[in-house]
C-alpha positions, 0 to 999 in steps of 0.5 A, a space after each residue: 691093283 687088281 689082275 685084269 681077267 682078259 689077260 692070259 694068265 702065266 703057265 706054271 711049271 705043271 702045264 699040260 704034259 701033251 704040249 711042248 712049252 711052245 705049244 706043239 703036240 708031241 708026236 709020237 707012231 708014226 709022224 714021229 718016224 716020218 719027221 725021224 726019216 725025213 731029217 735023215 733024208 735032209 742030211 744025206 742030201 745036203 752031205 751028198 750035194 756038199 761033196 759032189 760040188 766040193 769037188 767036182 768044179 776041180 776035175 775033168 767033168 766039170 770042163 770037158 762034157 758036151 754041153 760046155 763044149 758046144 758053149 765056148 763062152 760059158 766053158 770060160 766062164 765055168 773053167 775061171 777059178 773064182 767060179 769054181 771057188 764059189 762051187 766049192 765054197 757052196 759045197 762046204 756051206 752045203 755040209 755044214 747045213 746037213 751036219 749042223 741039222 744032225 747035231 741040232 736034232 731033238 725029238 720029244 721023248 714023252 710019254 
C-alpha cells in the first residue's frame, strides 16, 4: 500500500527549532516581558479580589454602608448567611484561580 501525498506527512523529532510542538512561535524581547507582566498582573488581581470577598461579606462594611441602608430589602438580602457564604466561597475560587495560574506557568526557553 502506497503513502498518499495529499496527507501531511508526521513531524519527527528534528522539527523546526522556532515553533513549539503546537505550532506557536516562541516569544521572545519584549512580547516575552509583556506575557511575563501580564501573568503577573493576572494573579495579584485574582489573589487580591480573592482576599478582598473572602472576607469582606464578615465585617461591618459589608452591611453598614449608605447604599444598603437606603435598600432595606437588599441589606436583608445581603446580611443572609448563605449570600455571604457564597462571597466568601467565590473569594476562595477566585485565589485558587490565581495561584493555580502561577504555578501552571511555563515560558519557552529557547534560543
Amino acid at each position: 500500500m502506497t503513502a498518499n501525498s495529499n496527507t501531511p506527512q508526521q513531524e519527527t523529532a528534528s522539527s523546526s527549532p522556532e515553533t513549539t510542538p503546537a505550532g506557536y512561535a516562541a516569544l521572545s524581547g519584549p512580547s516575552l516581558w509583556l506575557h511575563r507582566l501580564t501573568s503577573l498582573a493576572f494573579v495579584c488581581v485574582c489573589a487580591g479580589l480573592g482576599v478582598l470577598l473572602l472576607i469582606l461579606p464578615w465585617t461591618s462594611n459589608w452591611t453598614d454602608n449608605h447604599f444598603l441602608l437606603a435598600y432595606p430589602v437588599l441589606r436583608e438580602i445581603m446580611t443572609n448567611d448563605f449570600v455571604r457564604g457564597v462571597c466568601s466561597g467565590l473569594g476562595l475560587l477566585d485565589i485558587w484561580i490565581g495561584f493555580s495560574e502561577a504555578l501552571h506557568y511555563k515560558e519557552d526557553h529557547r534560543t
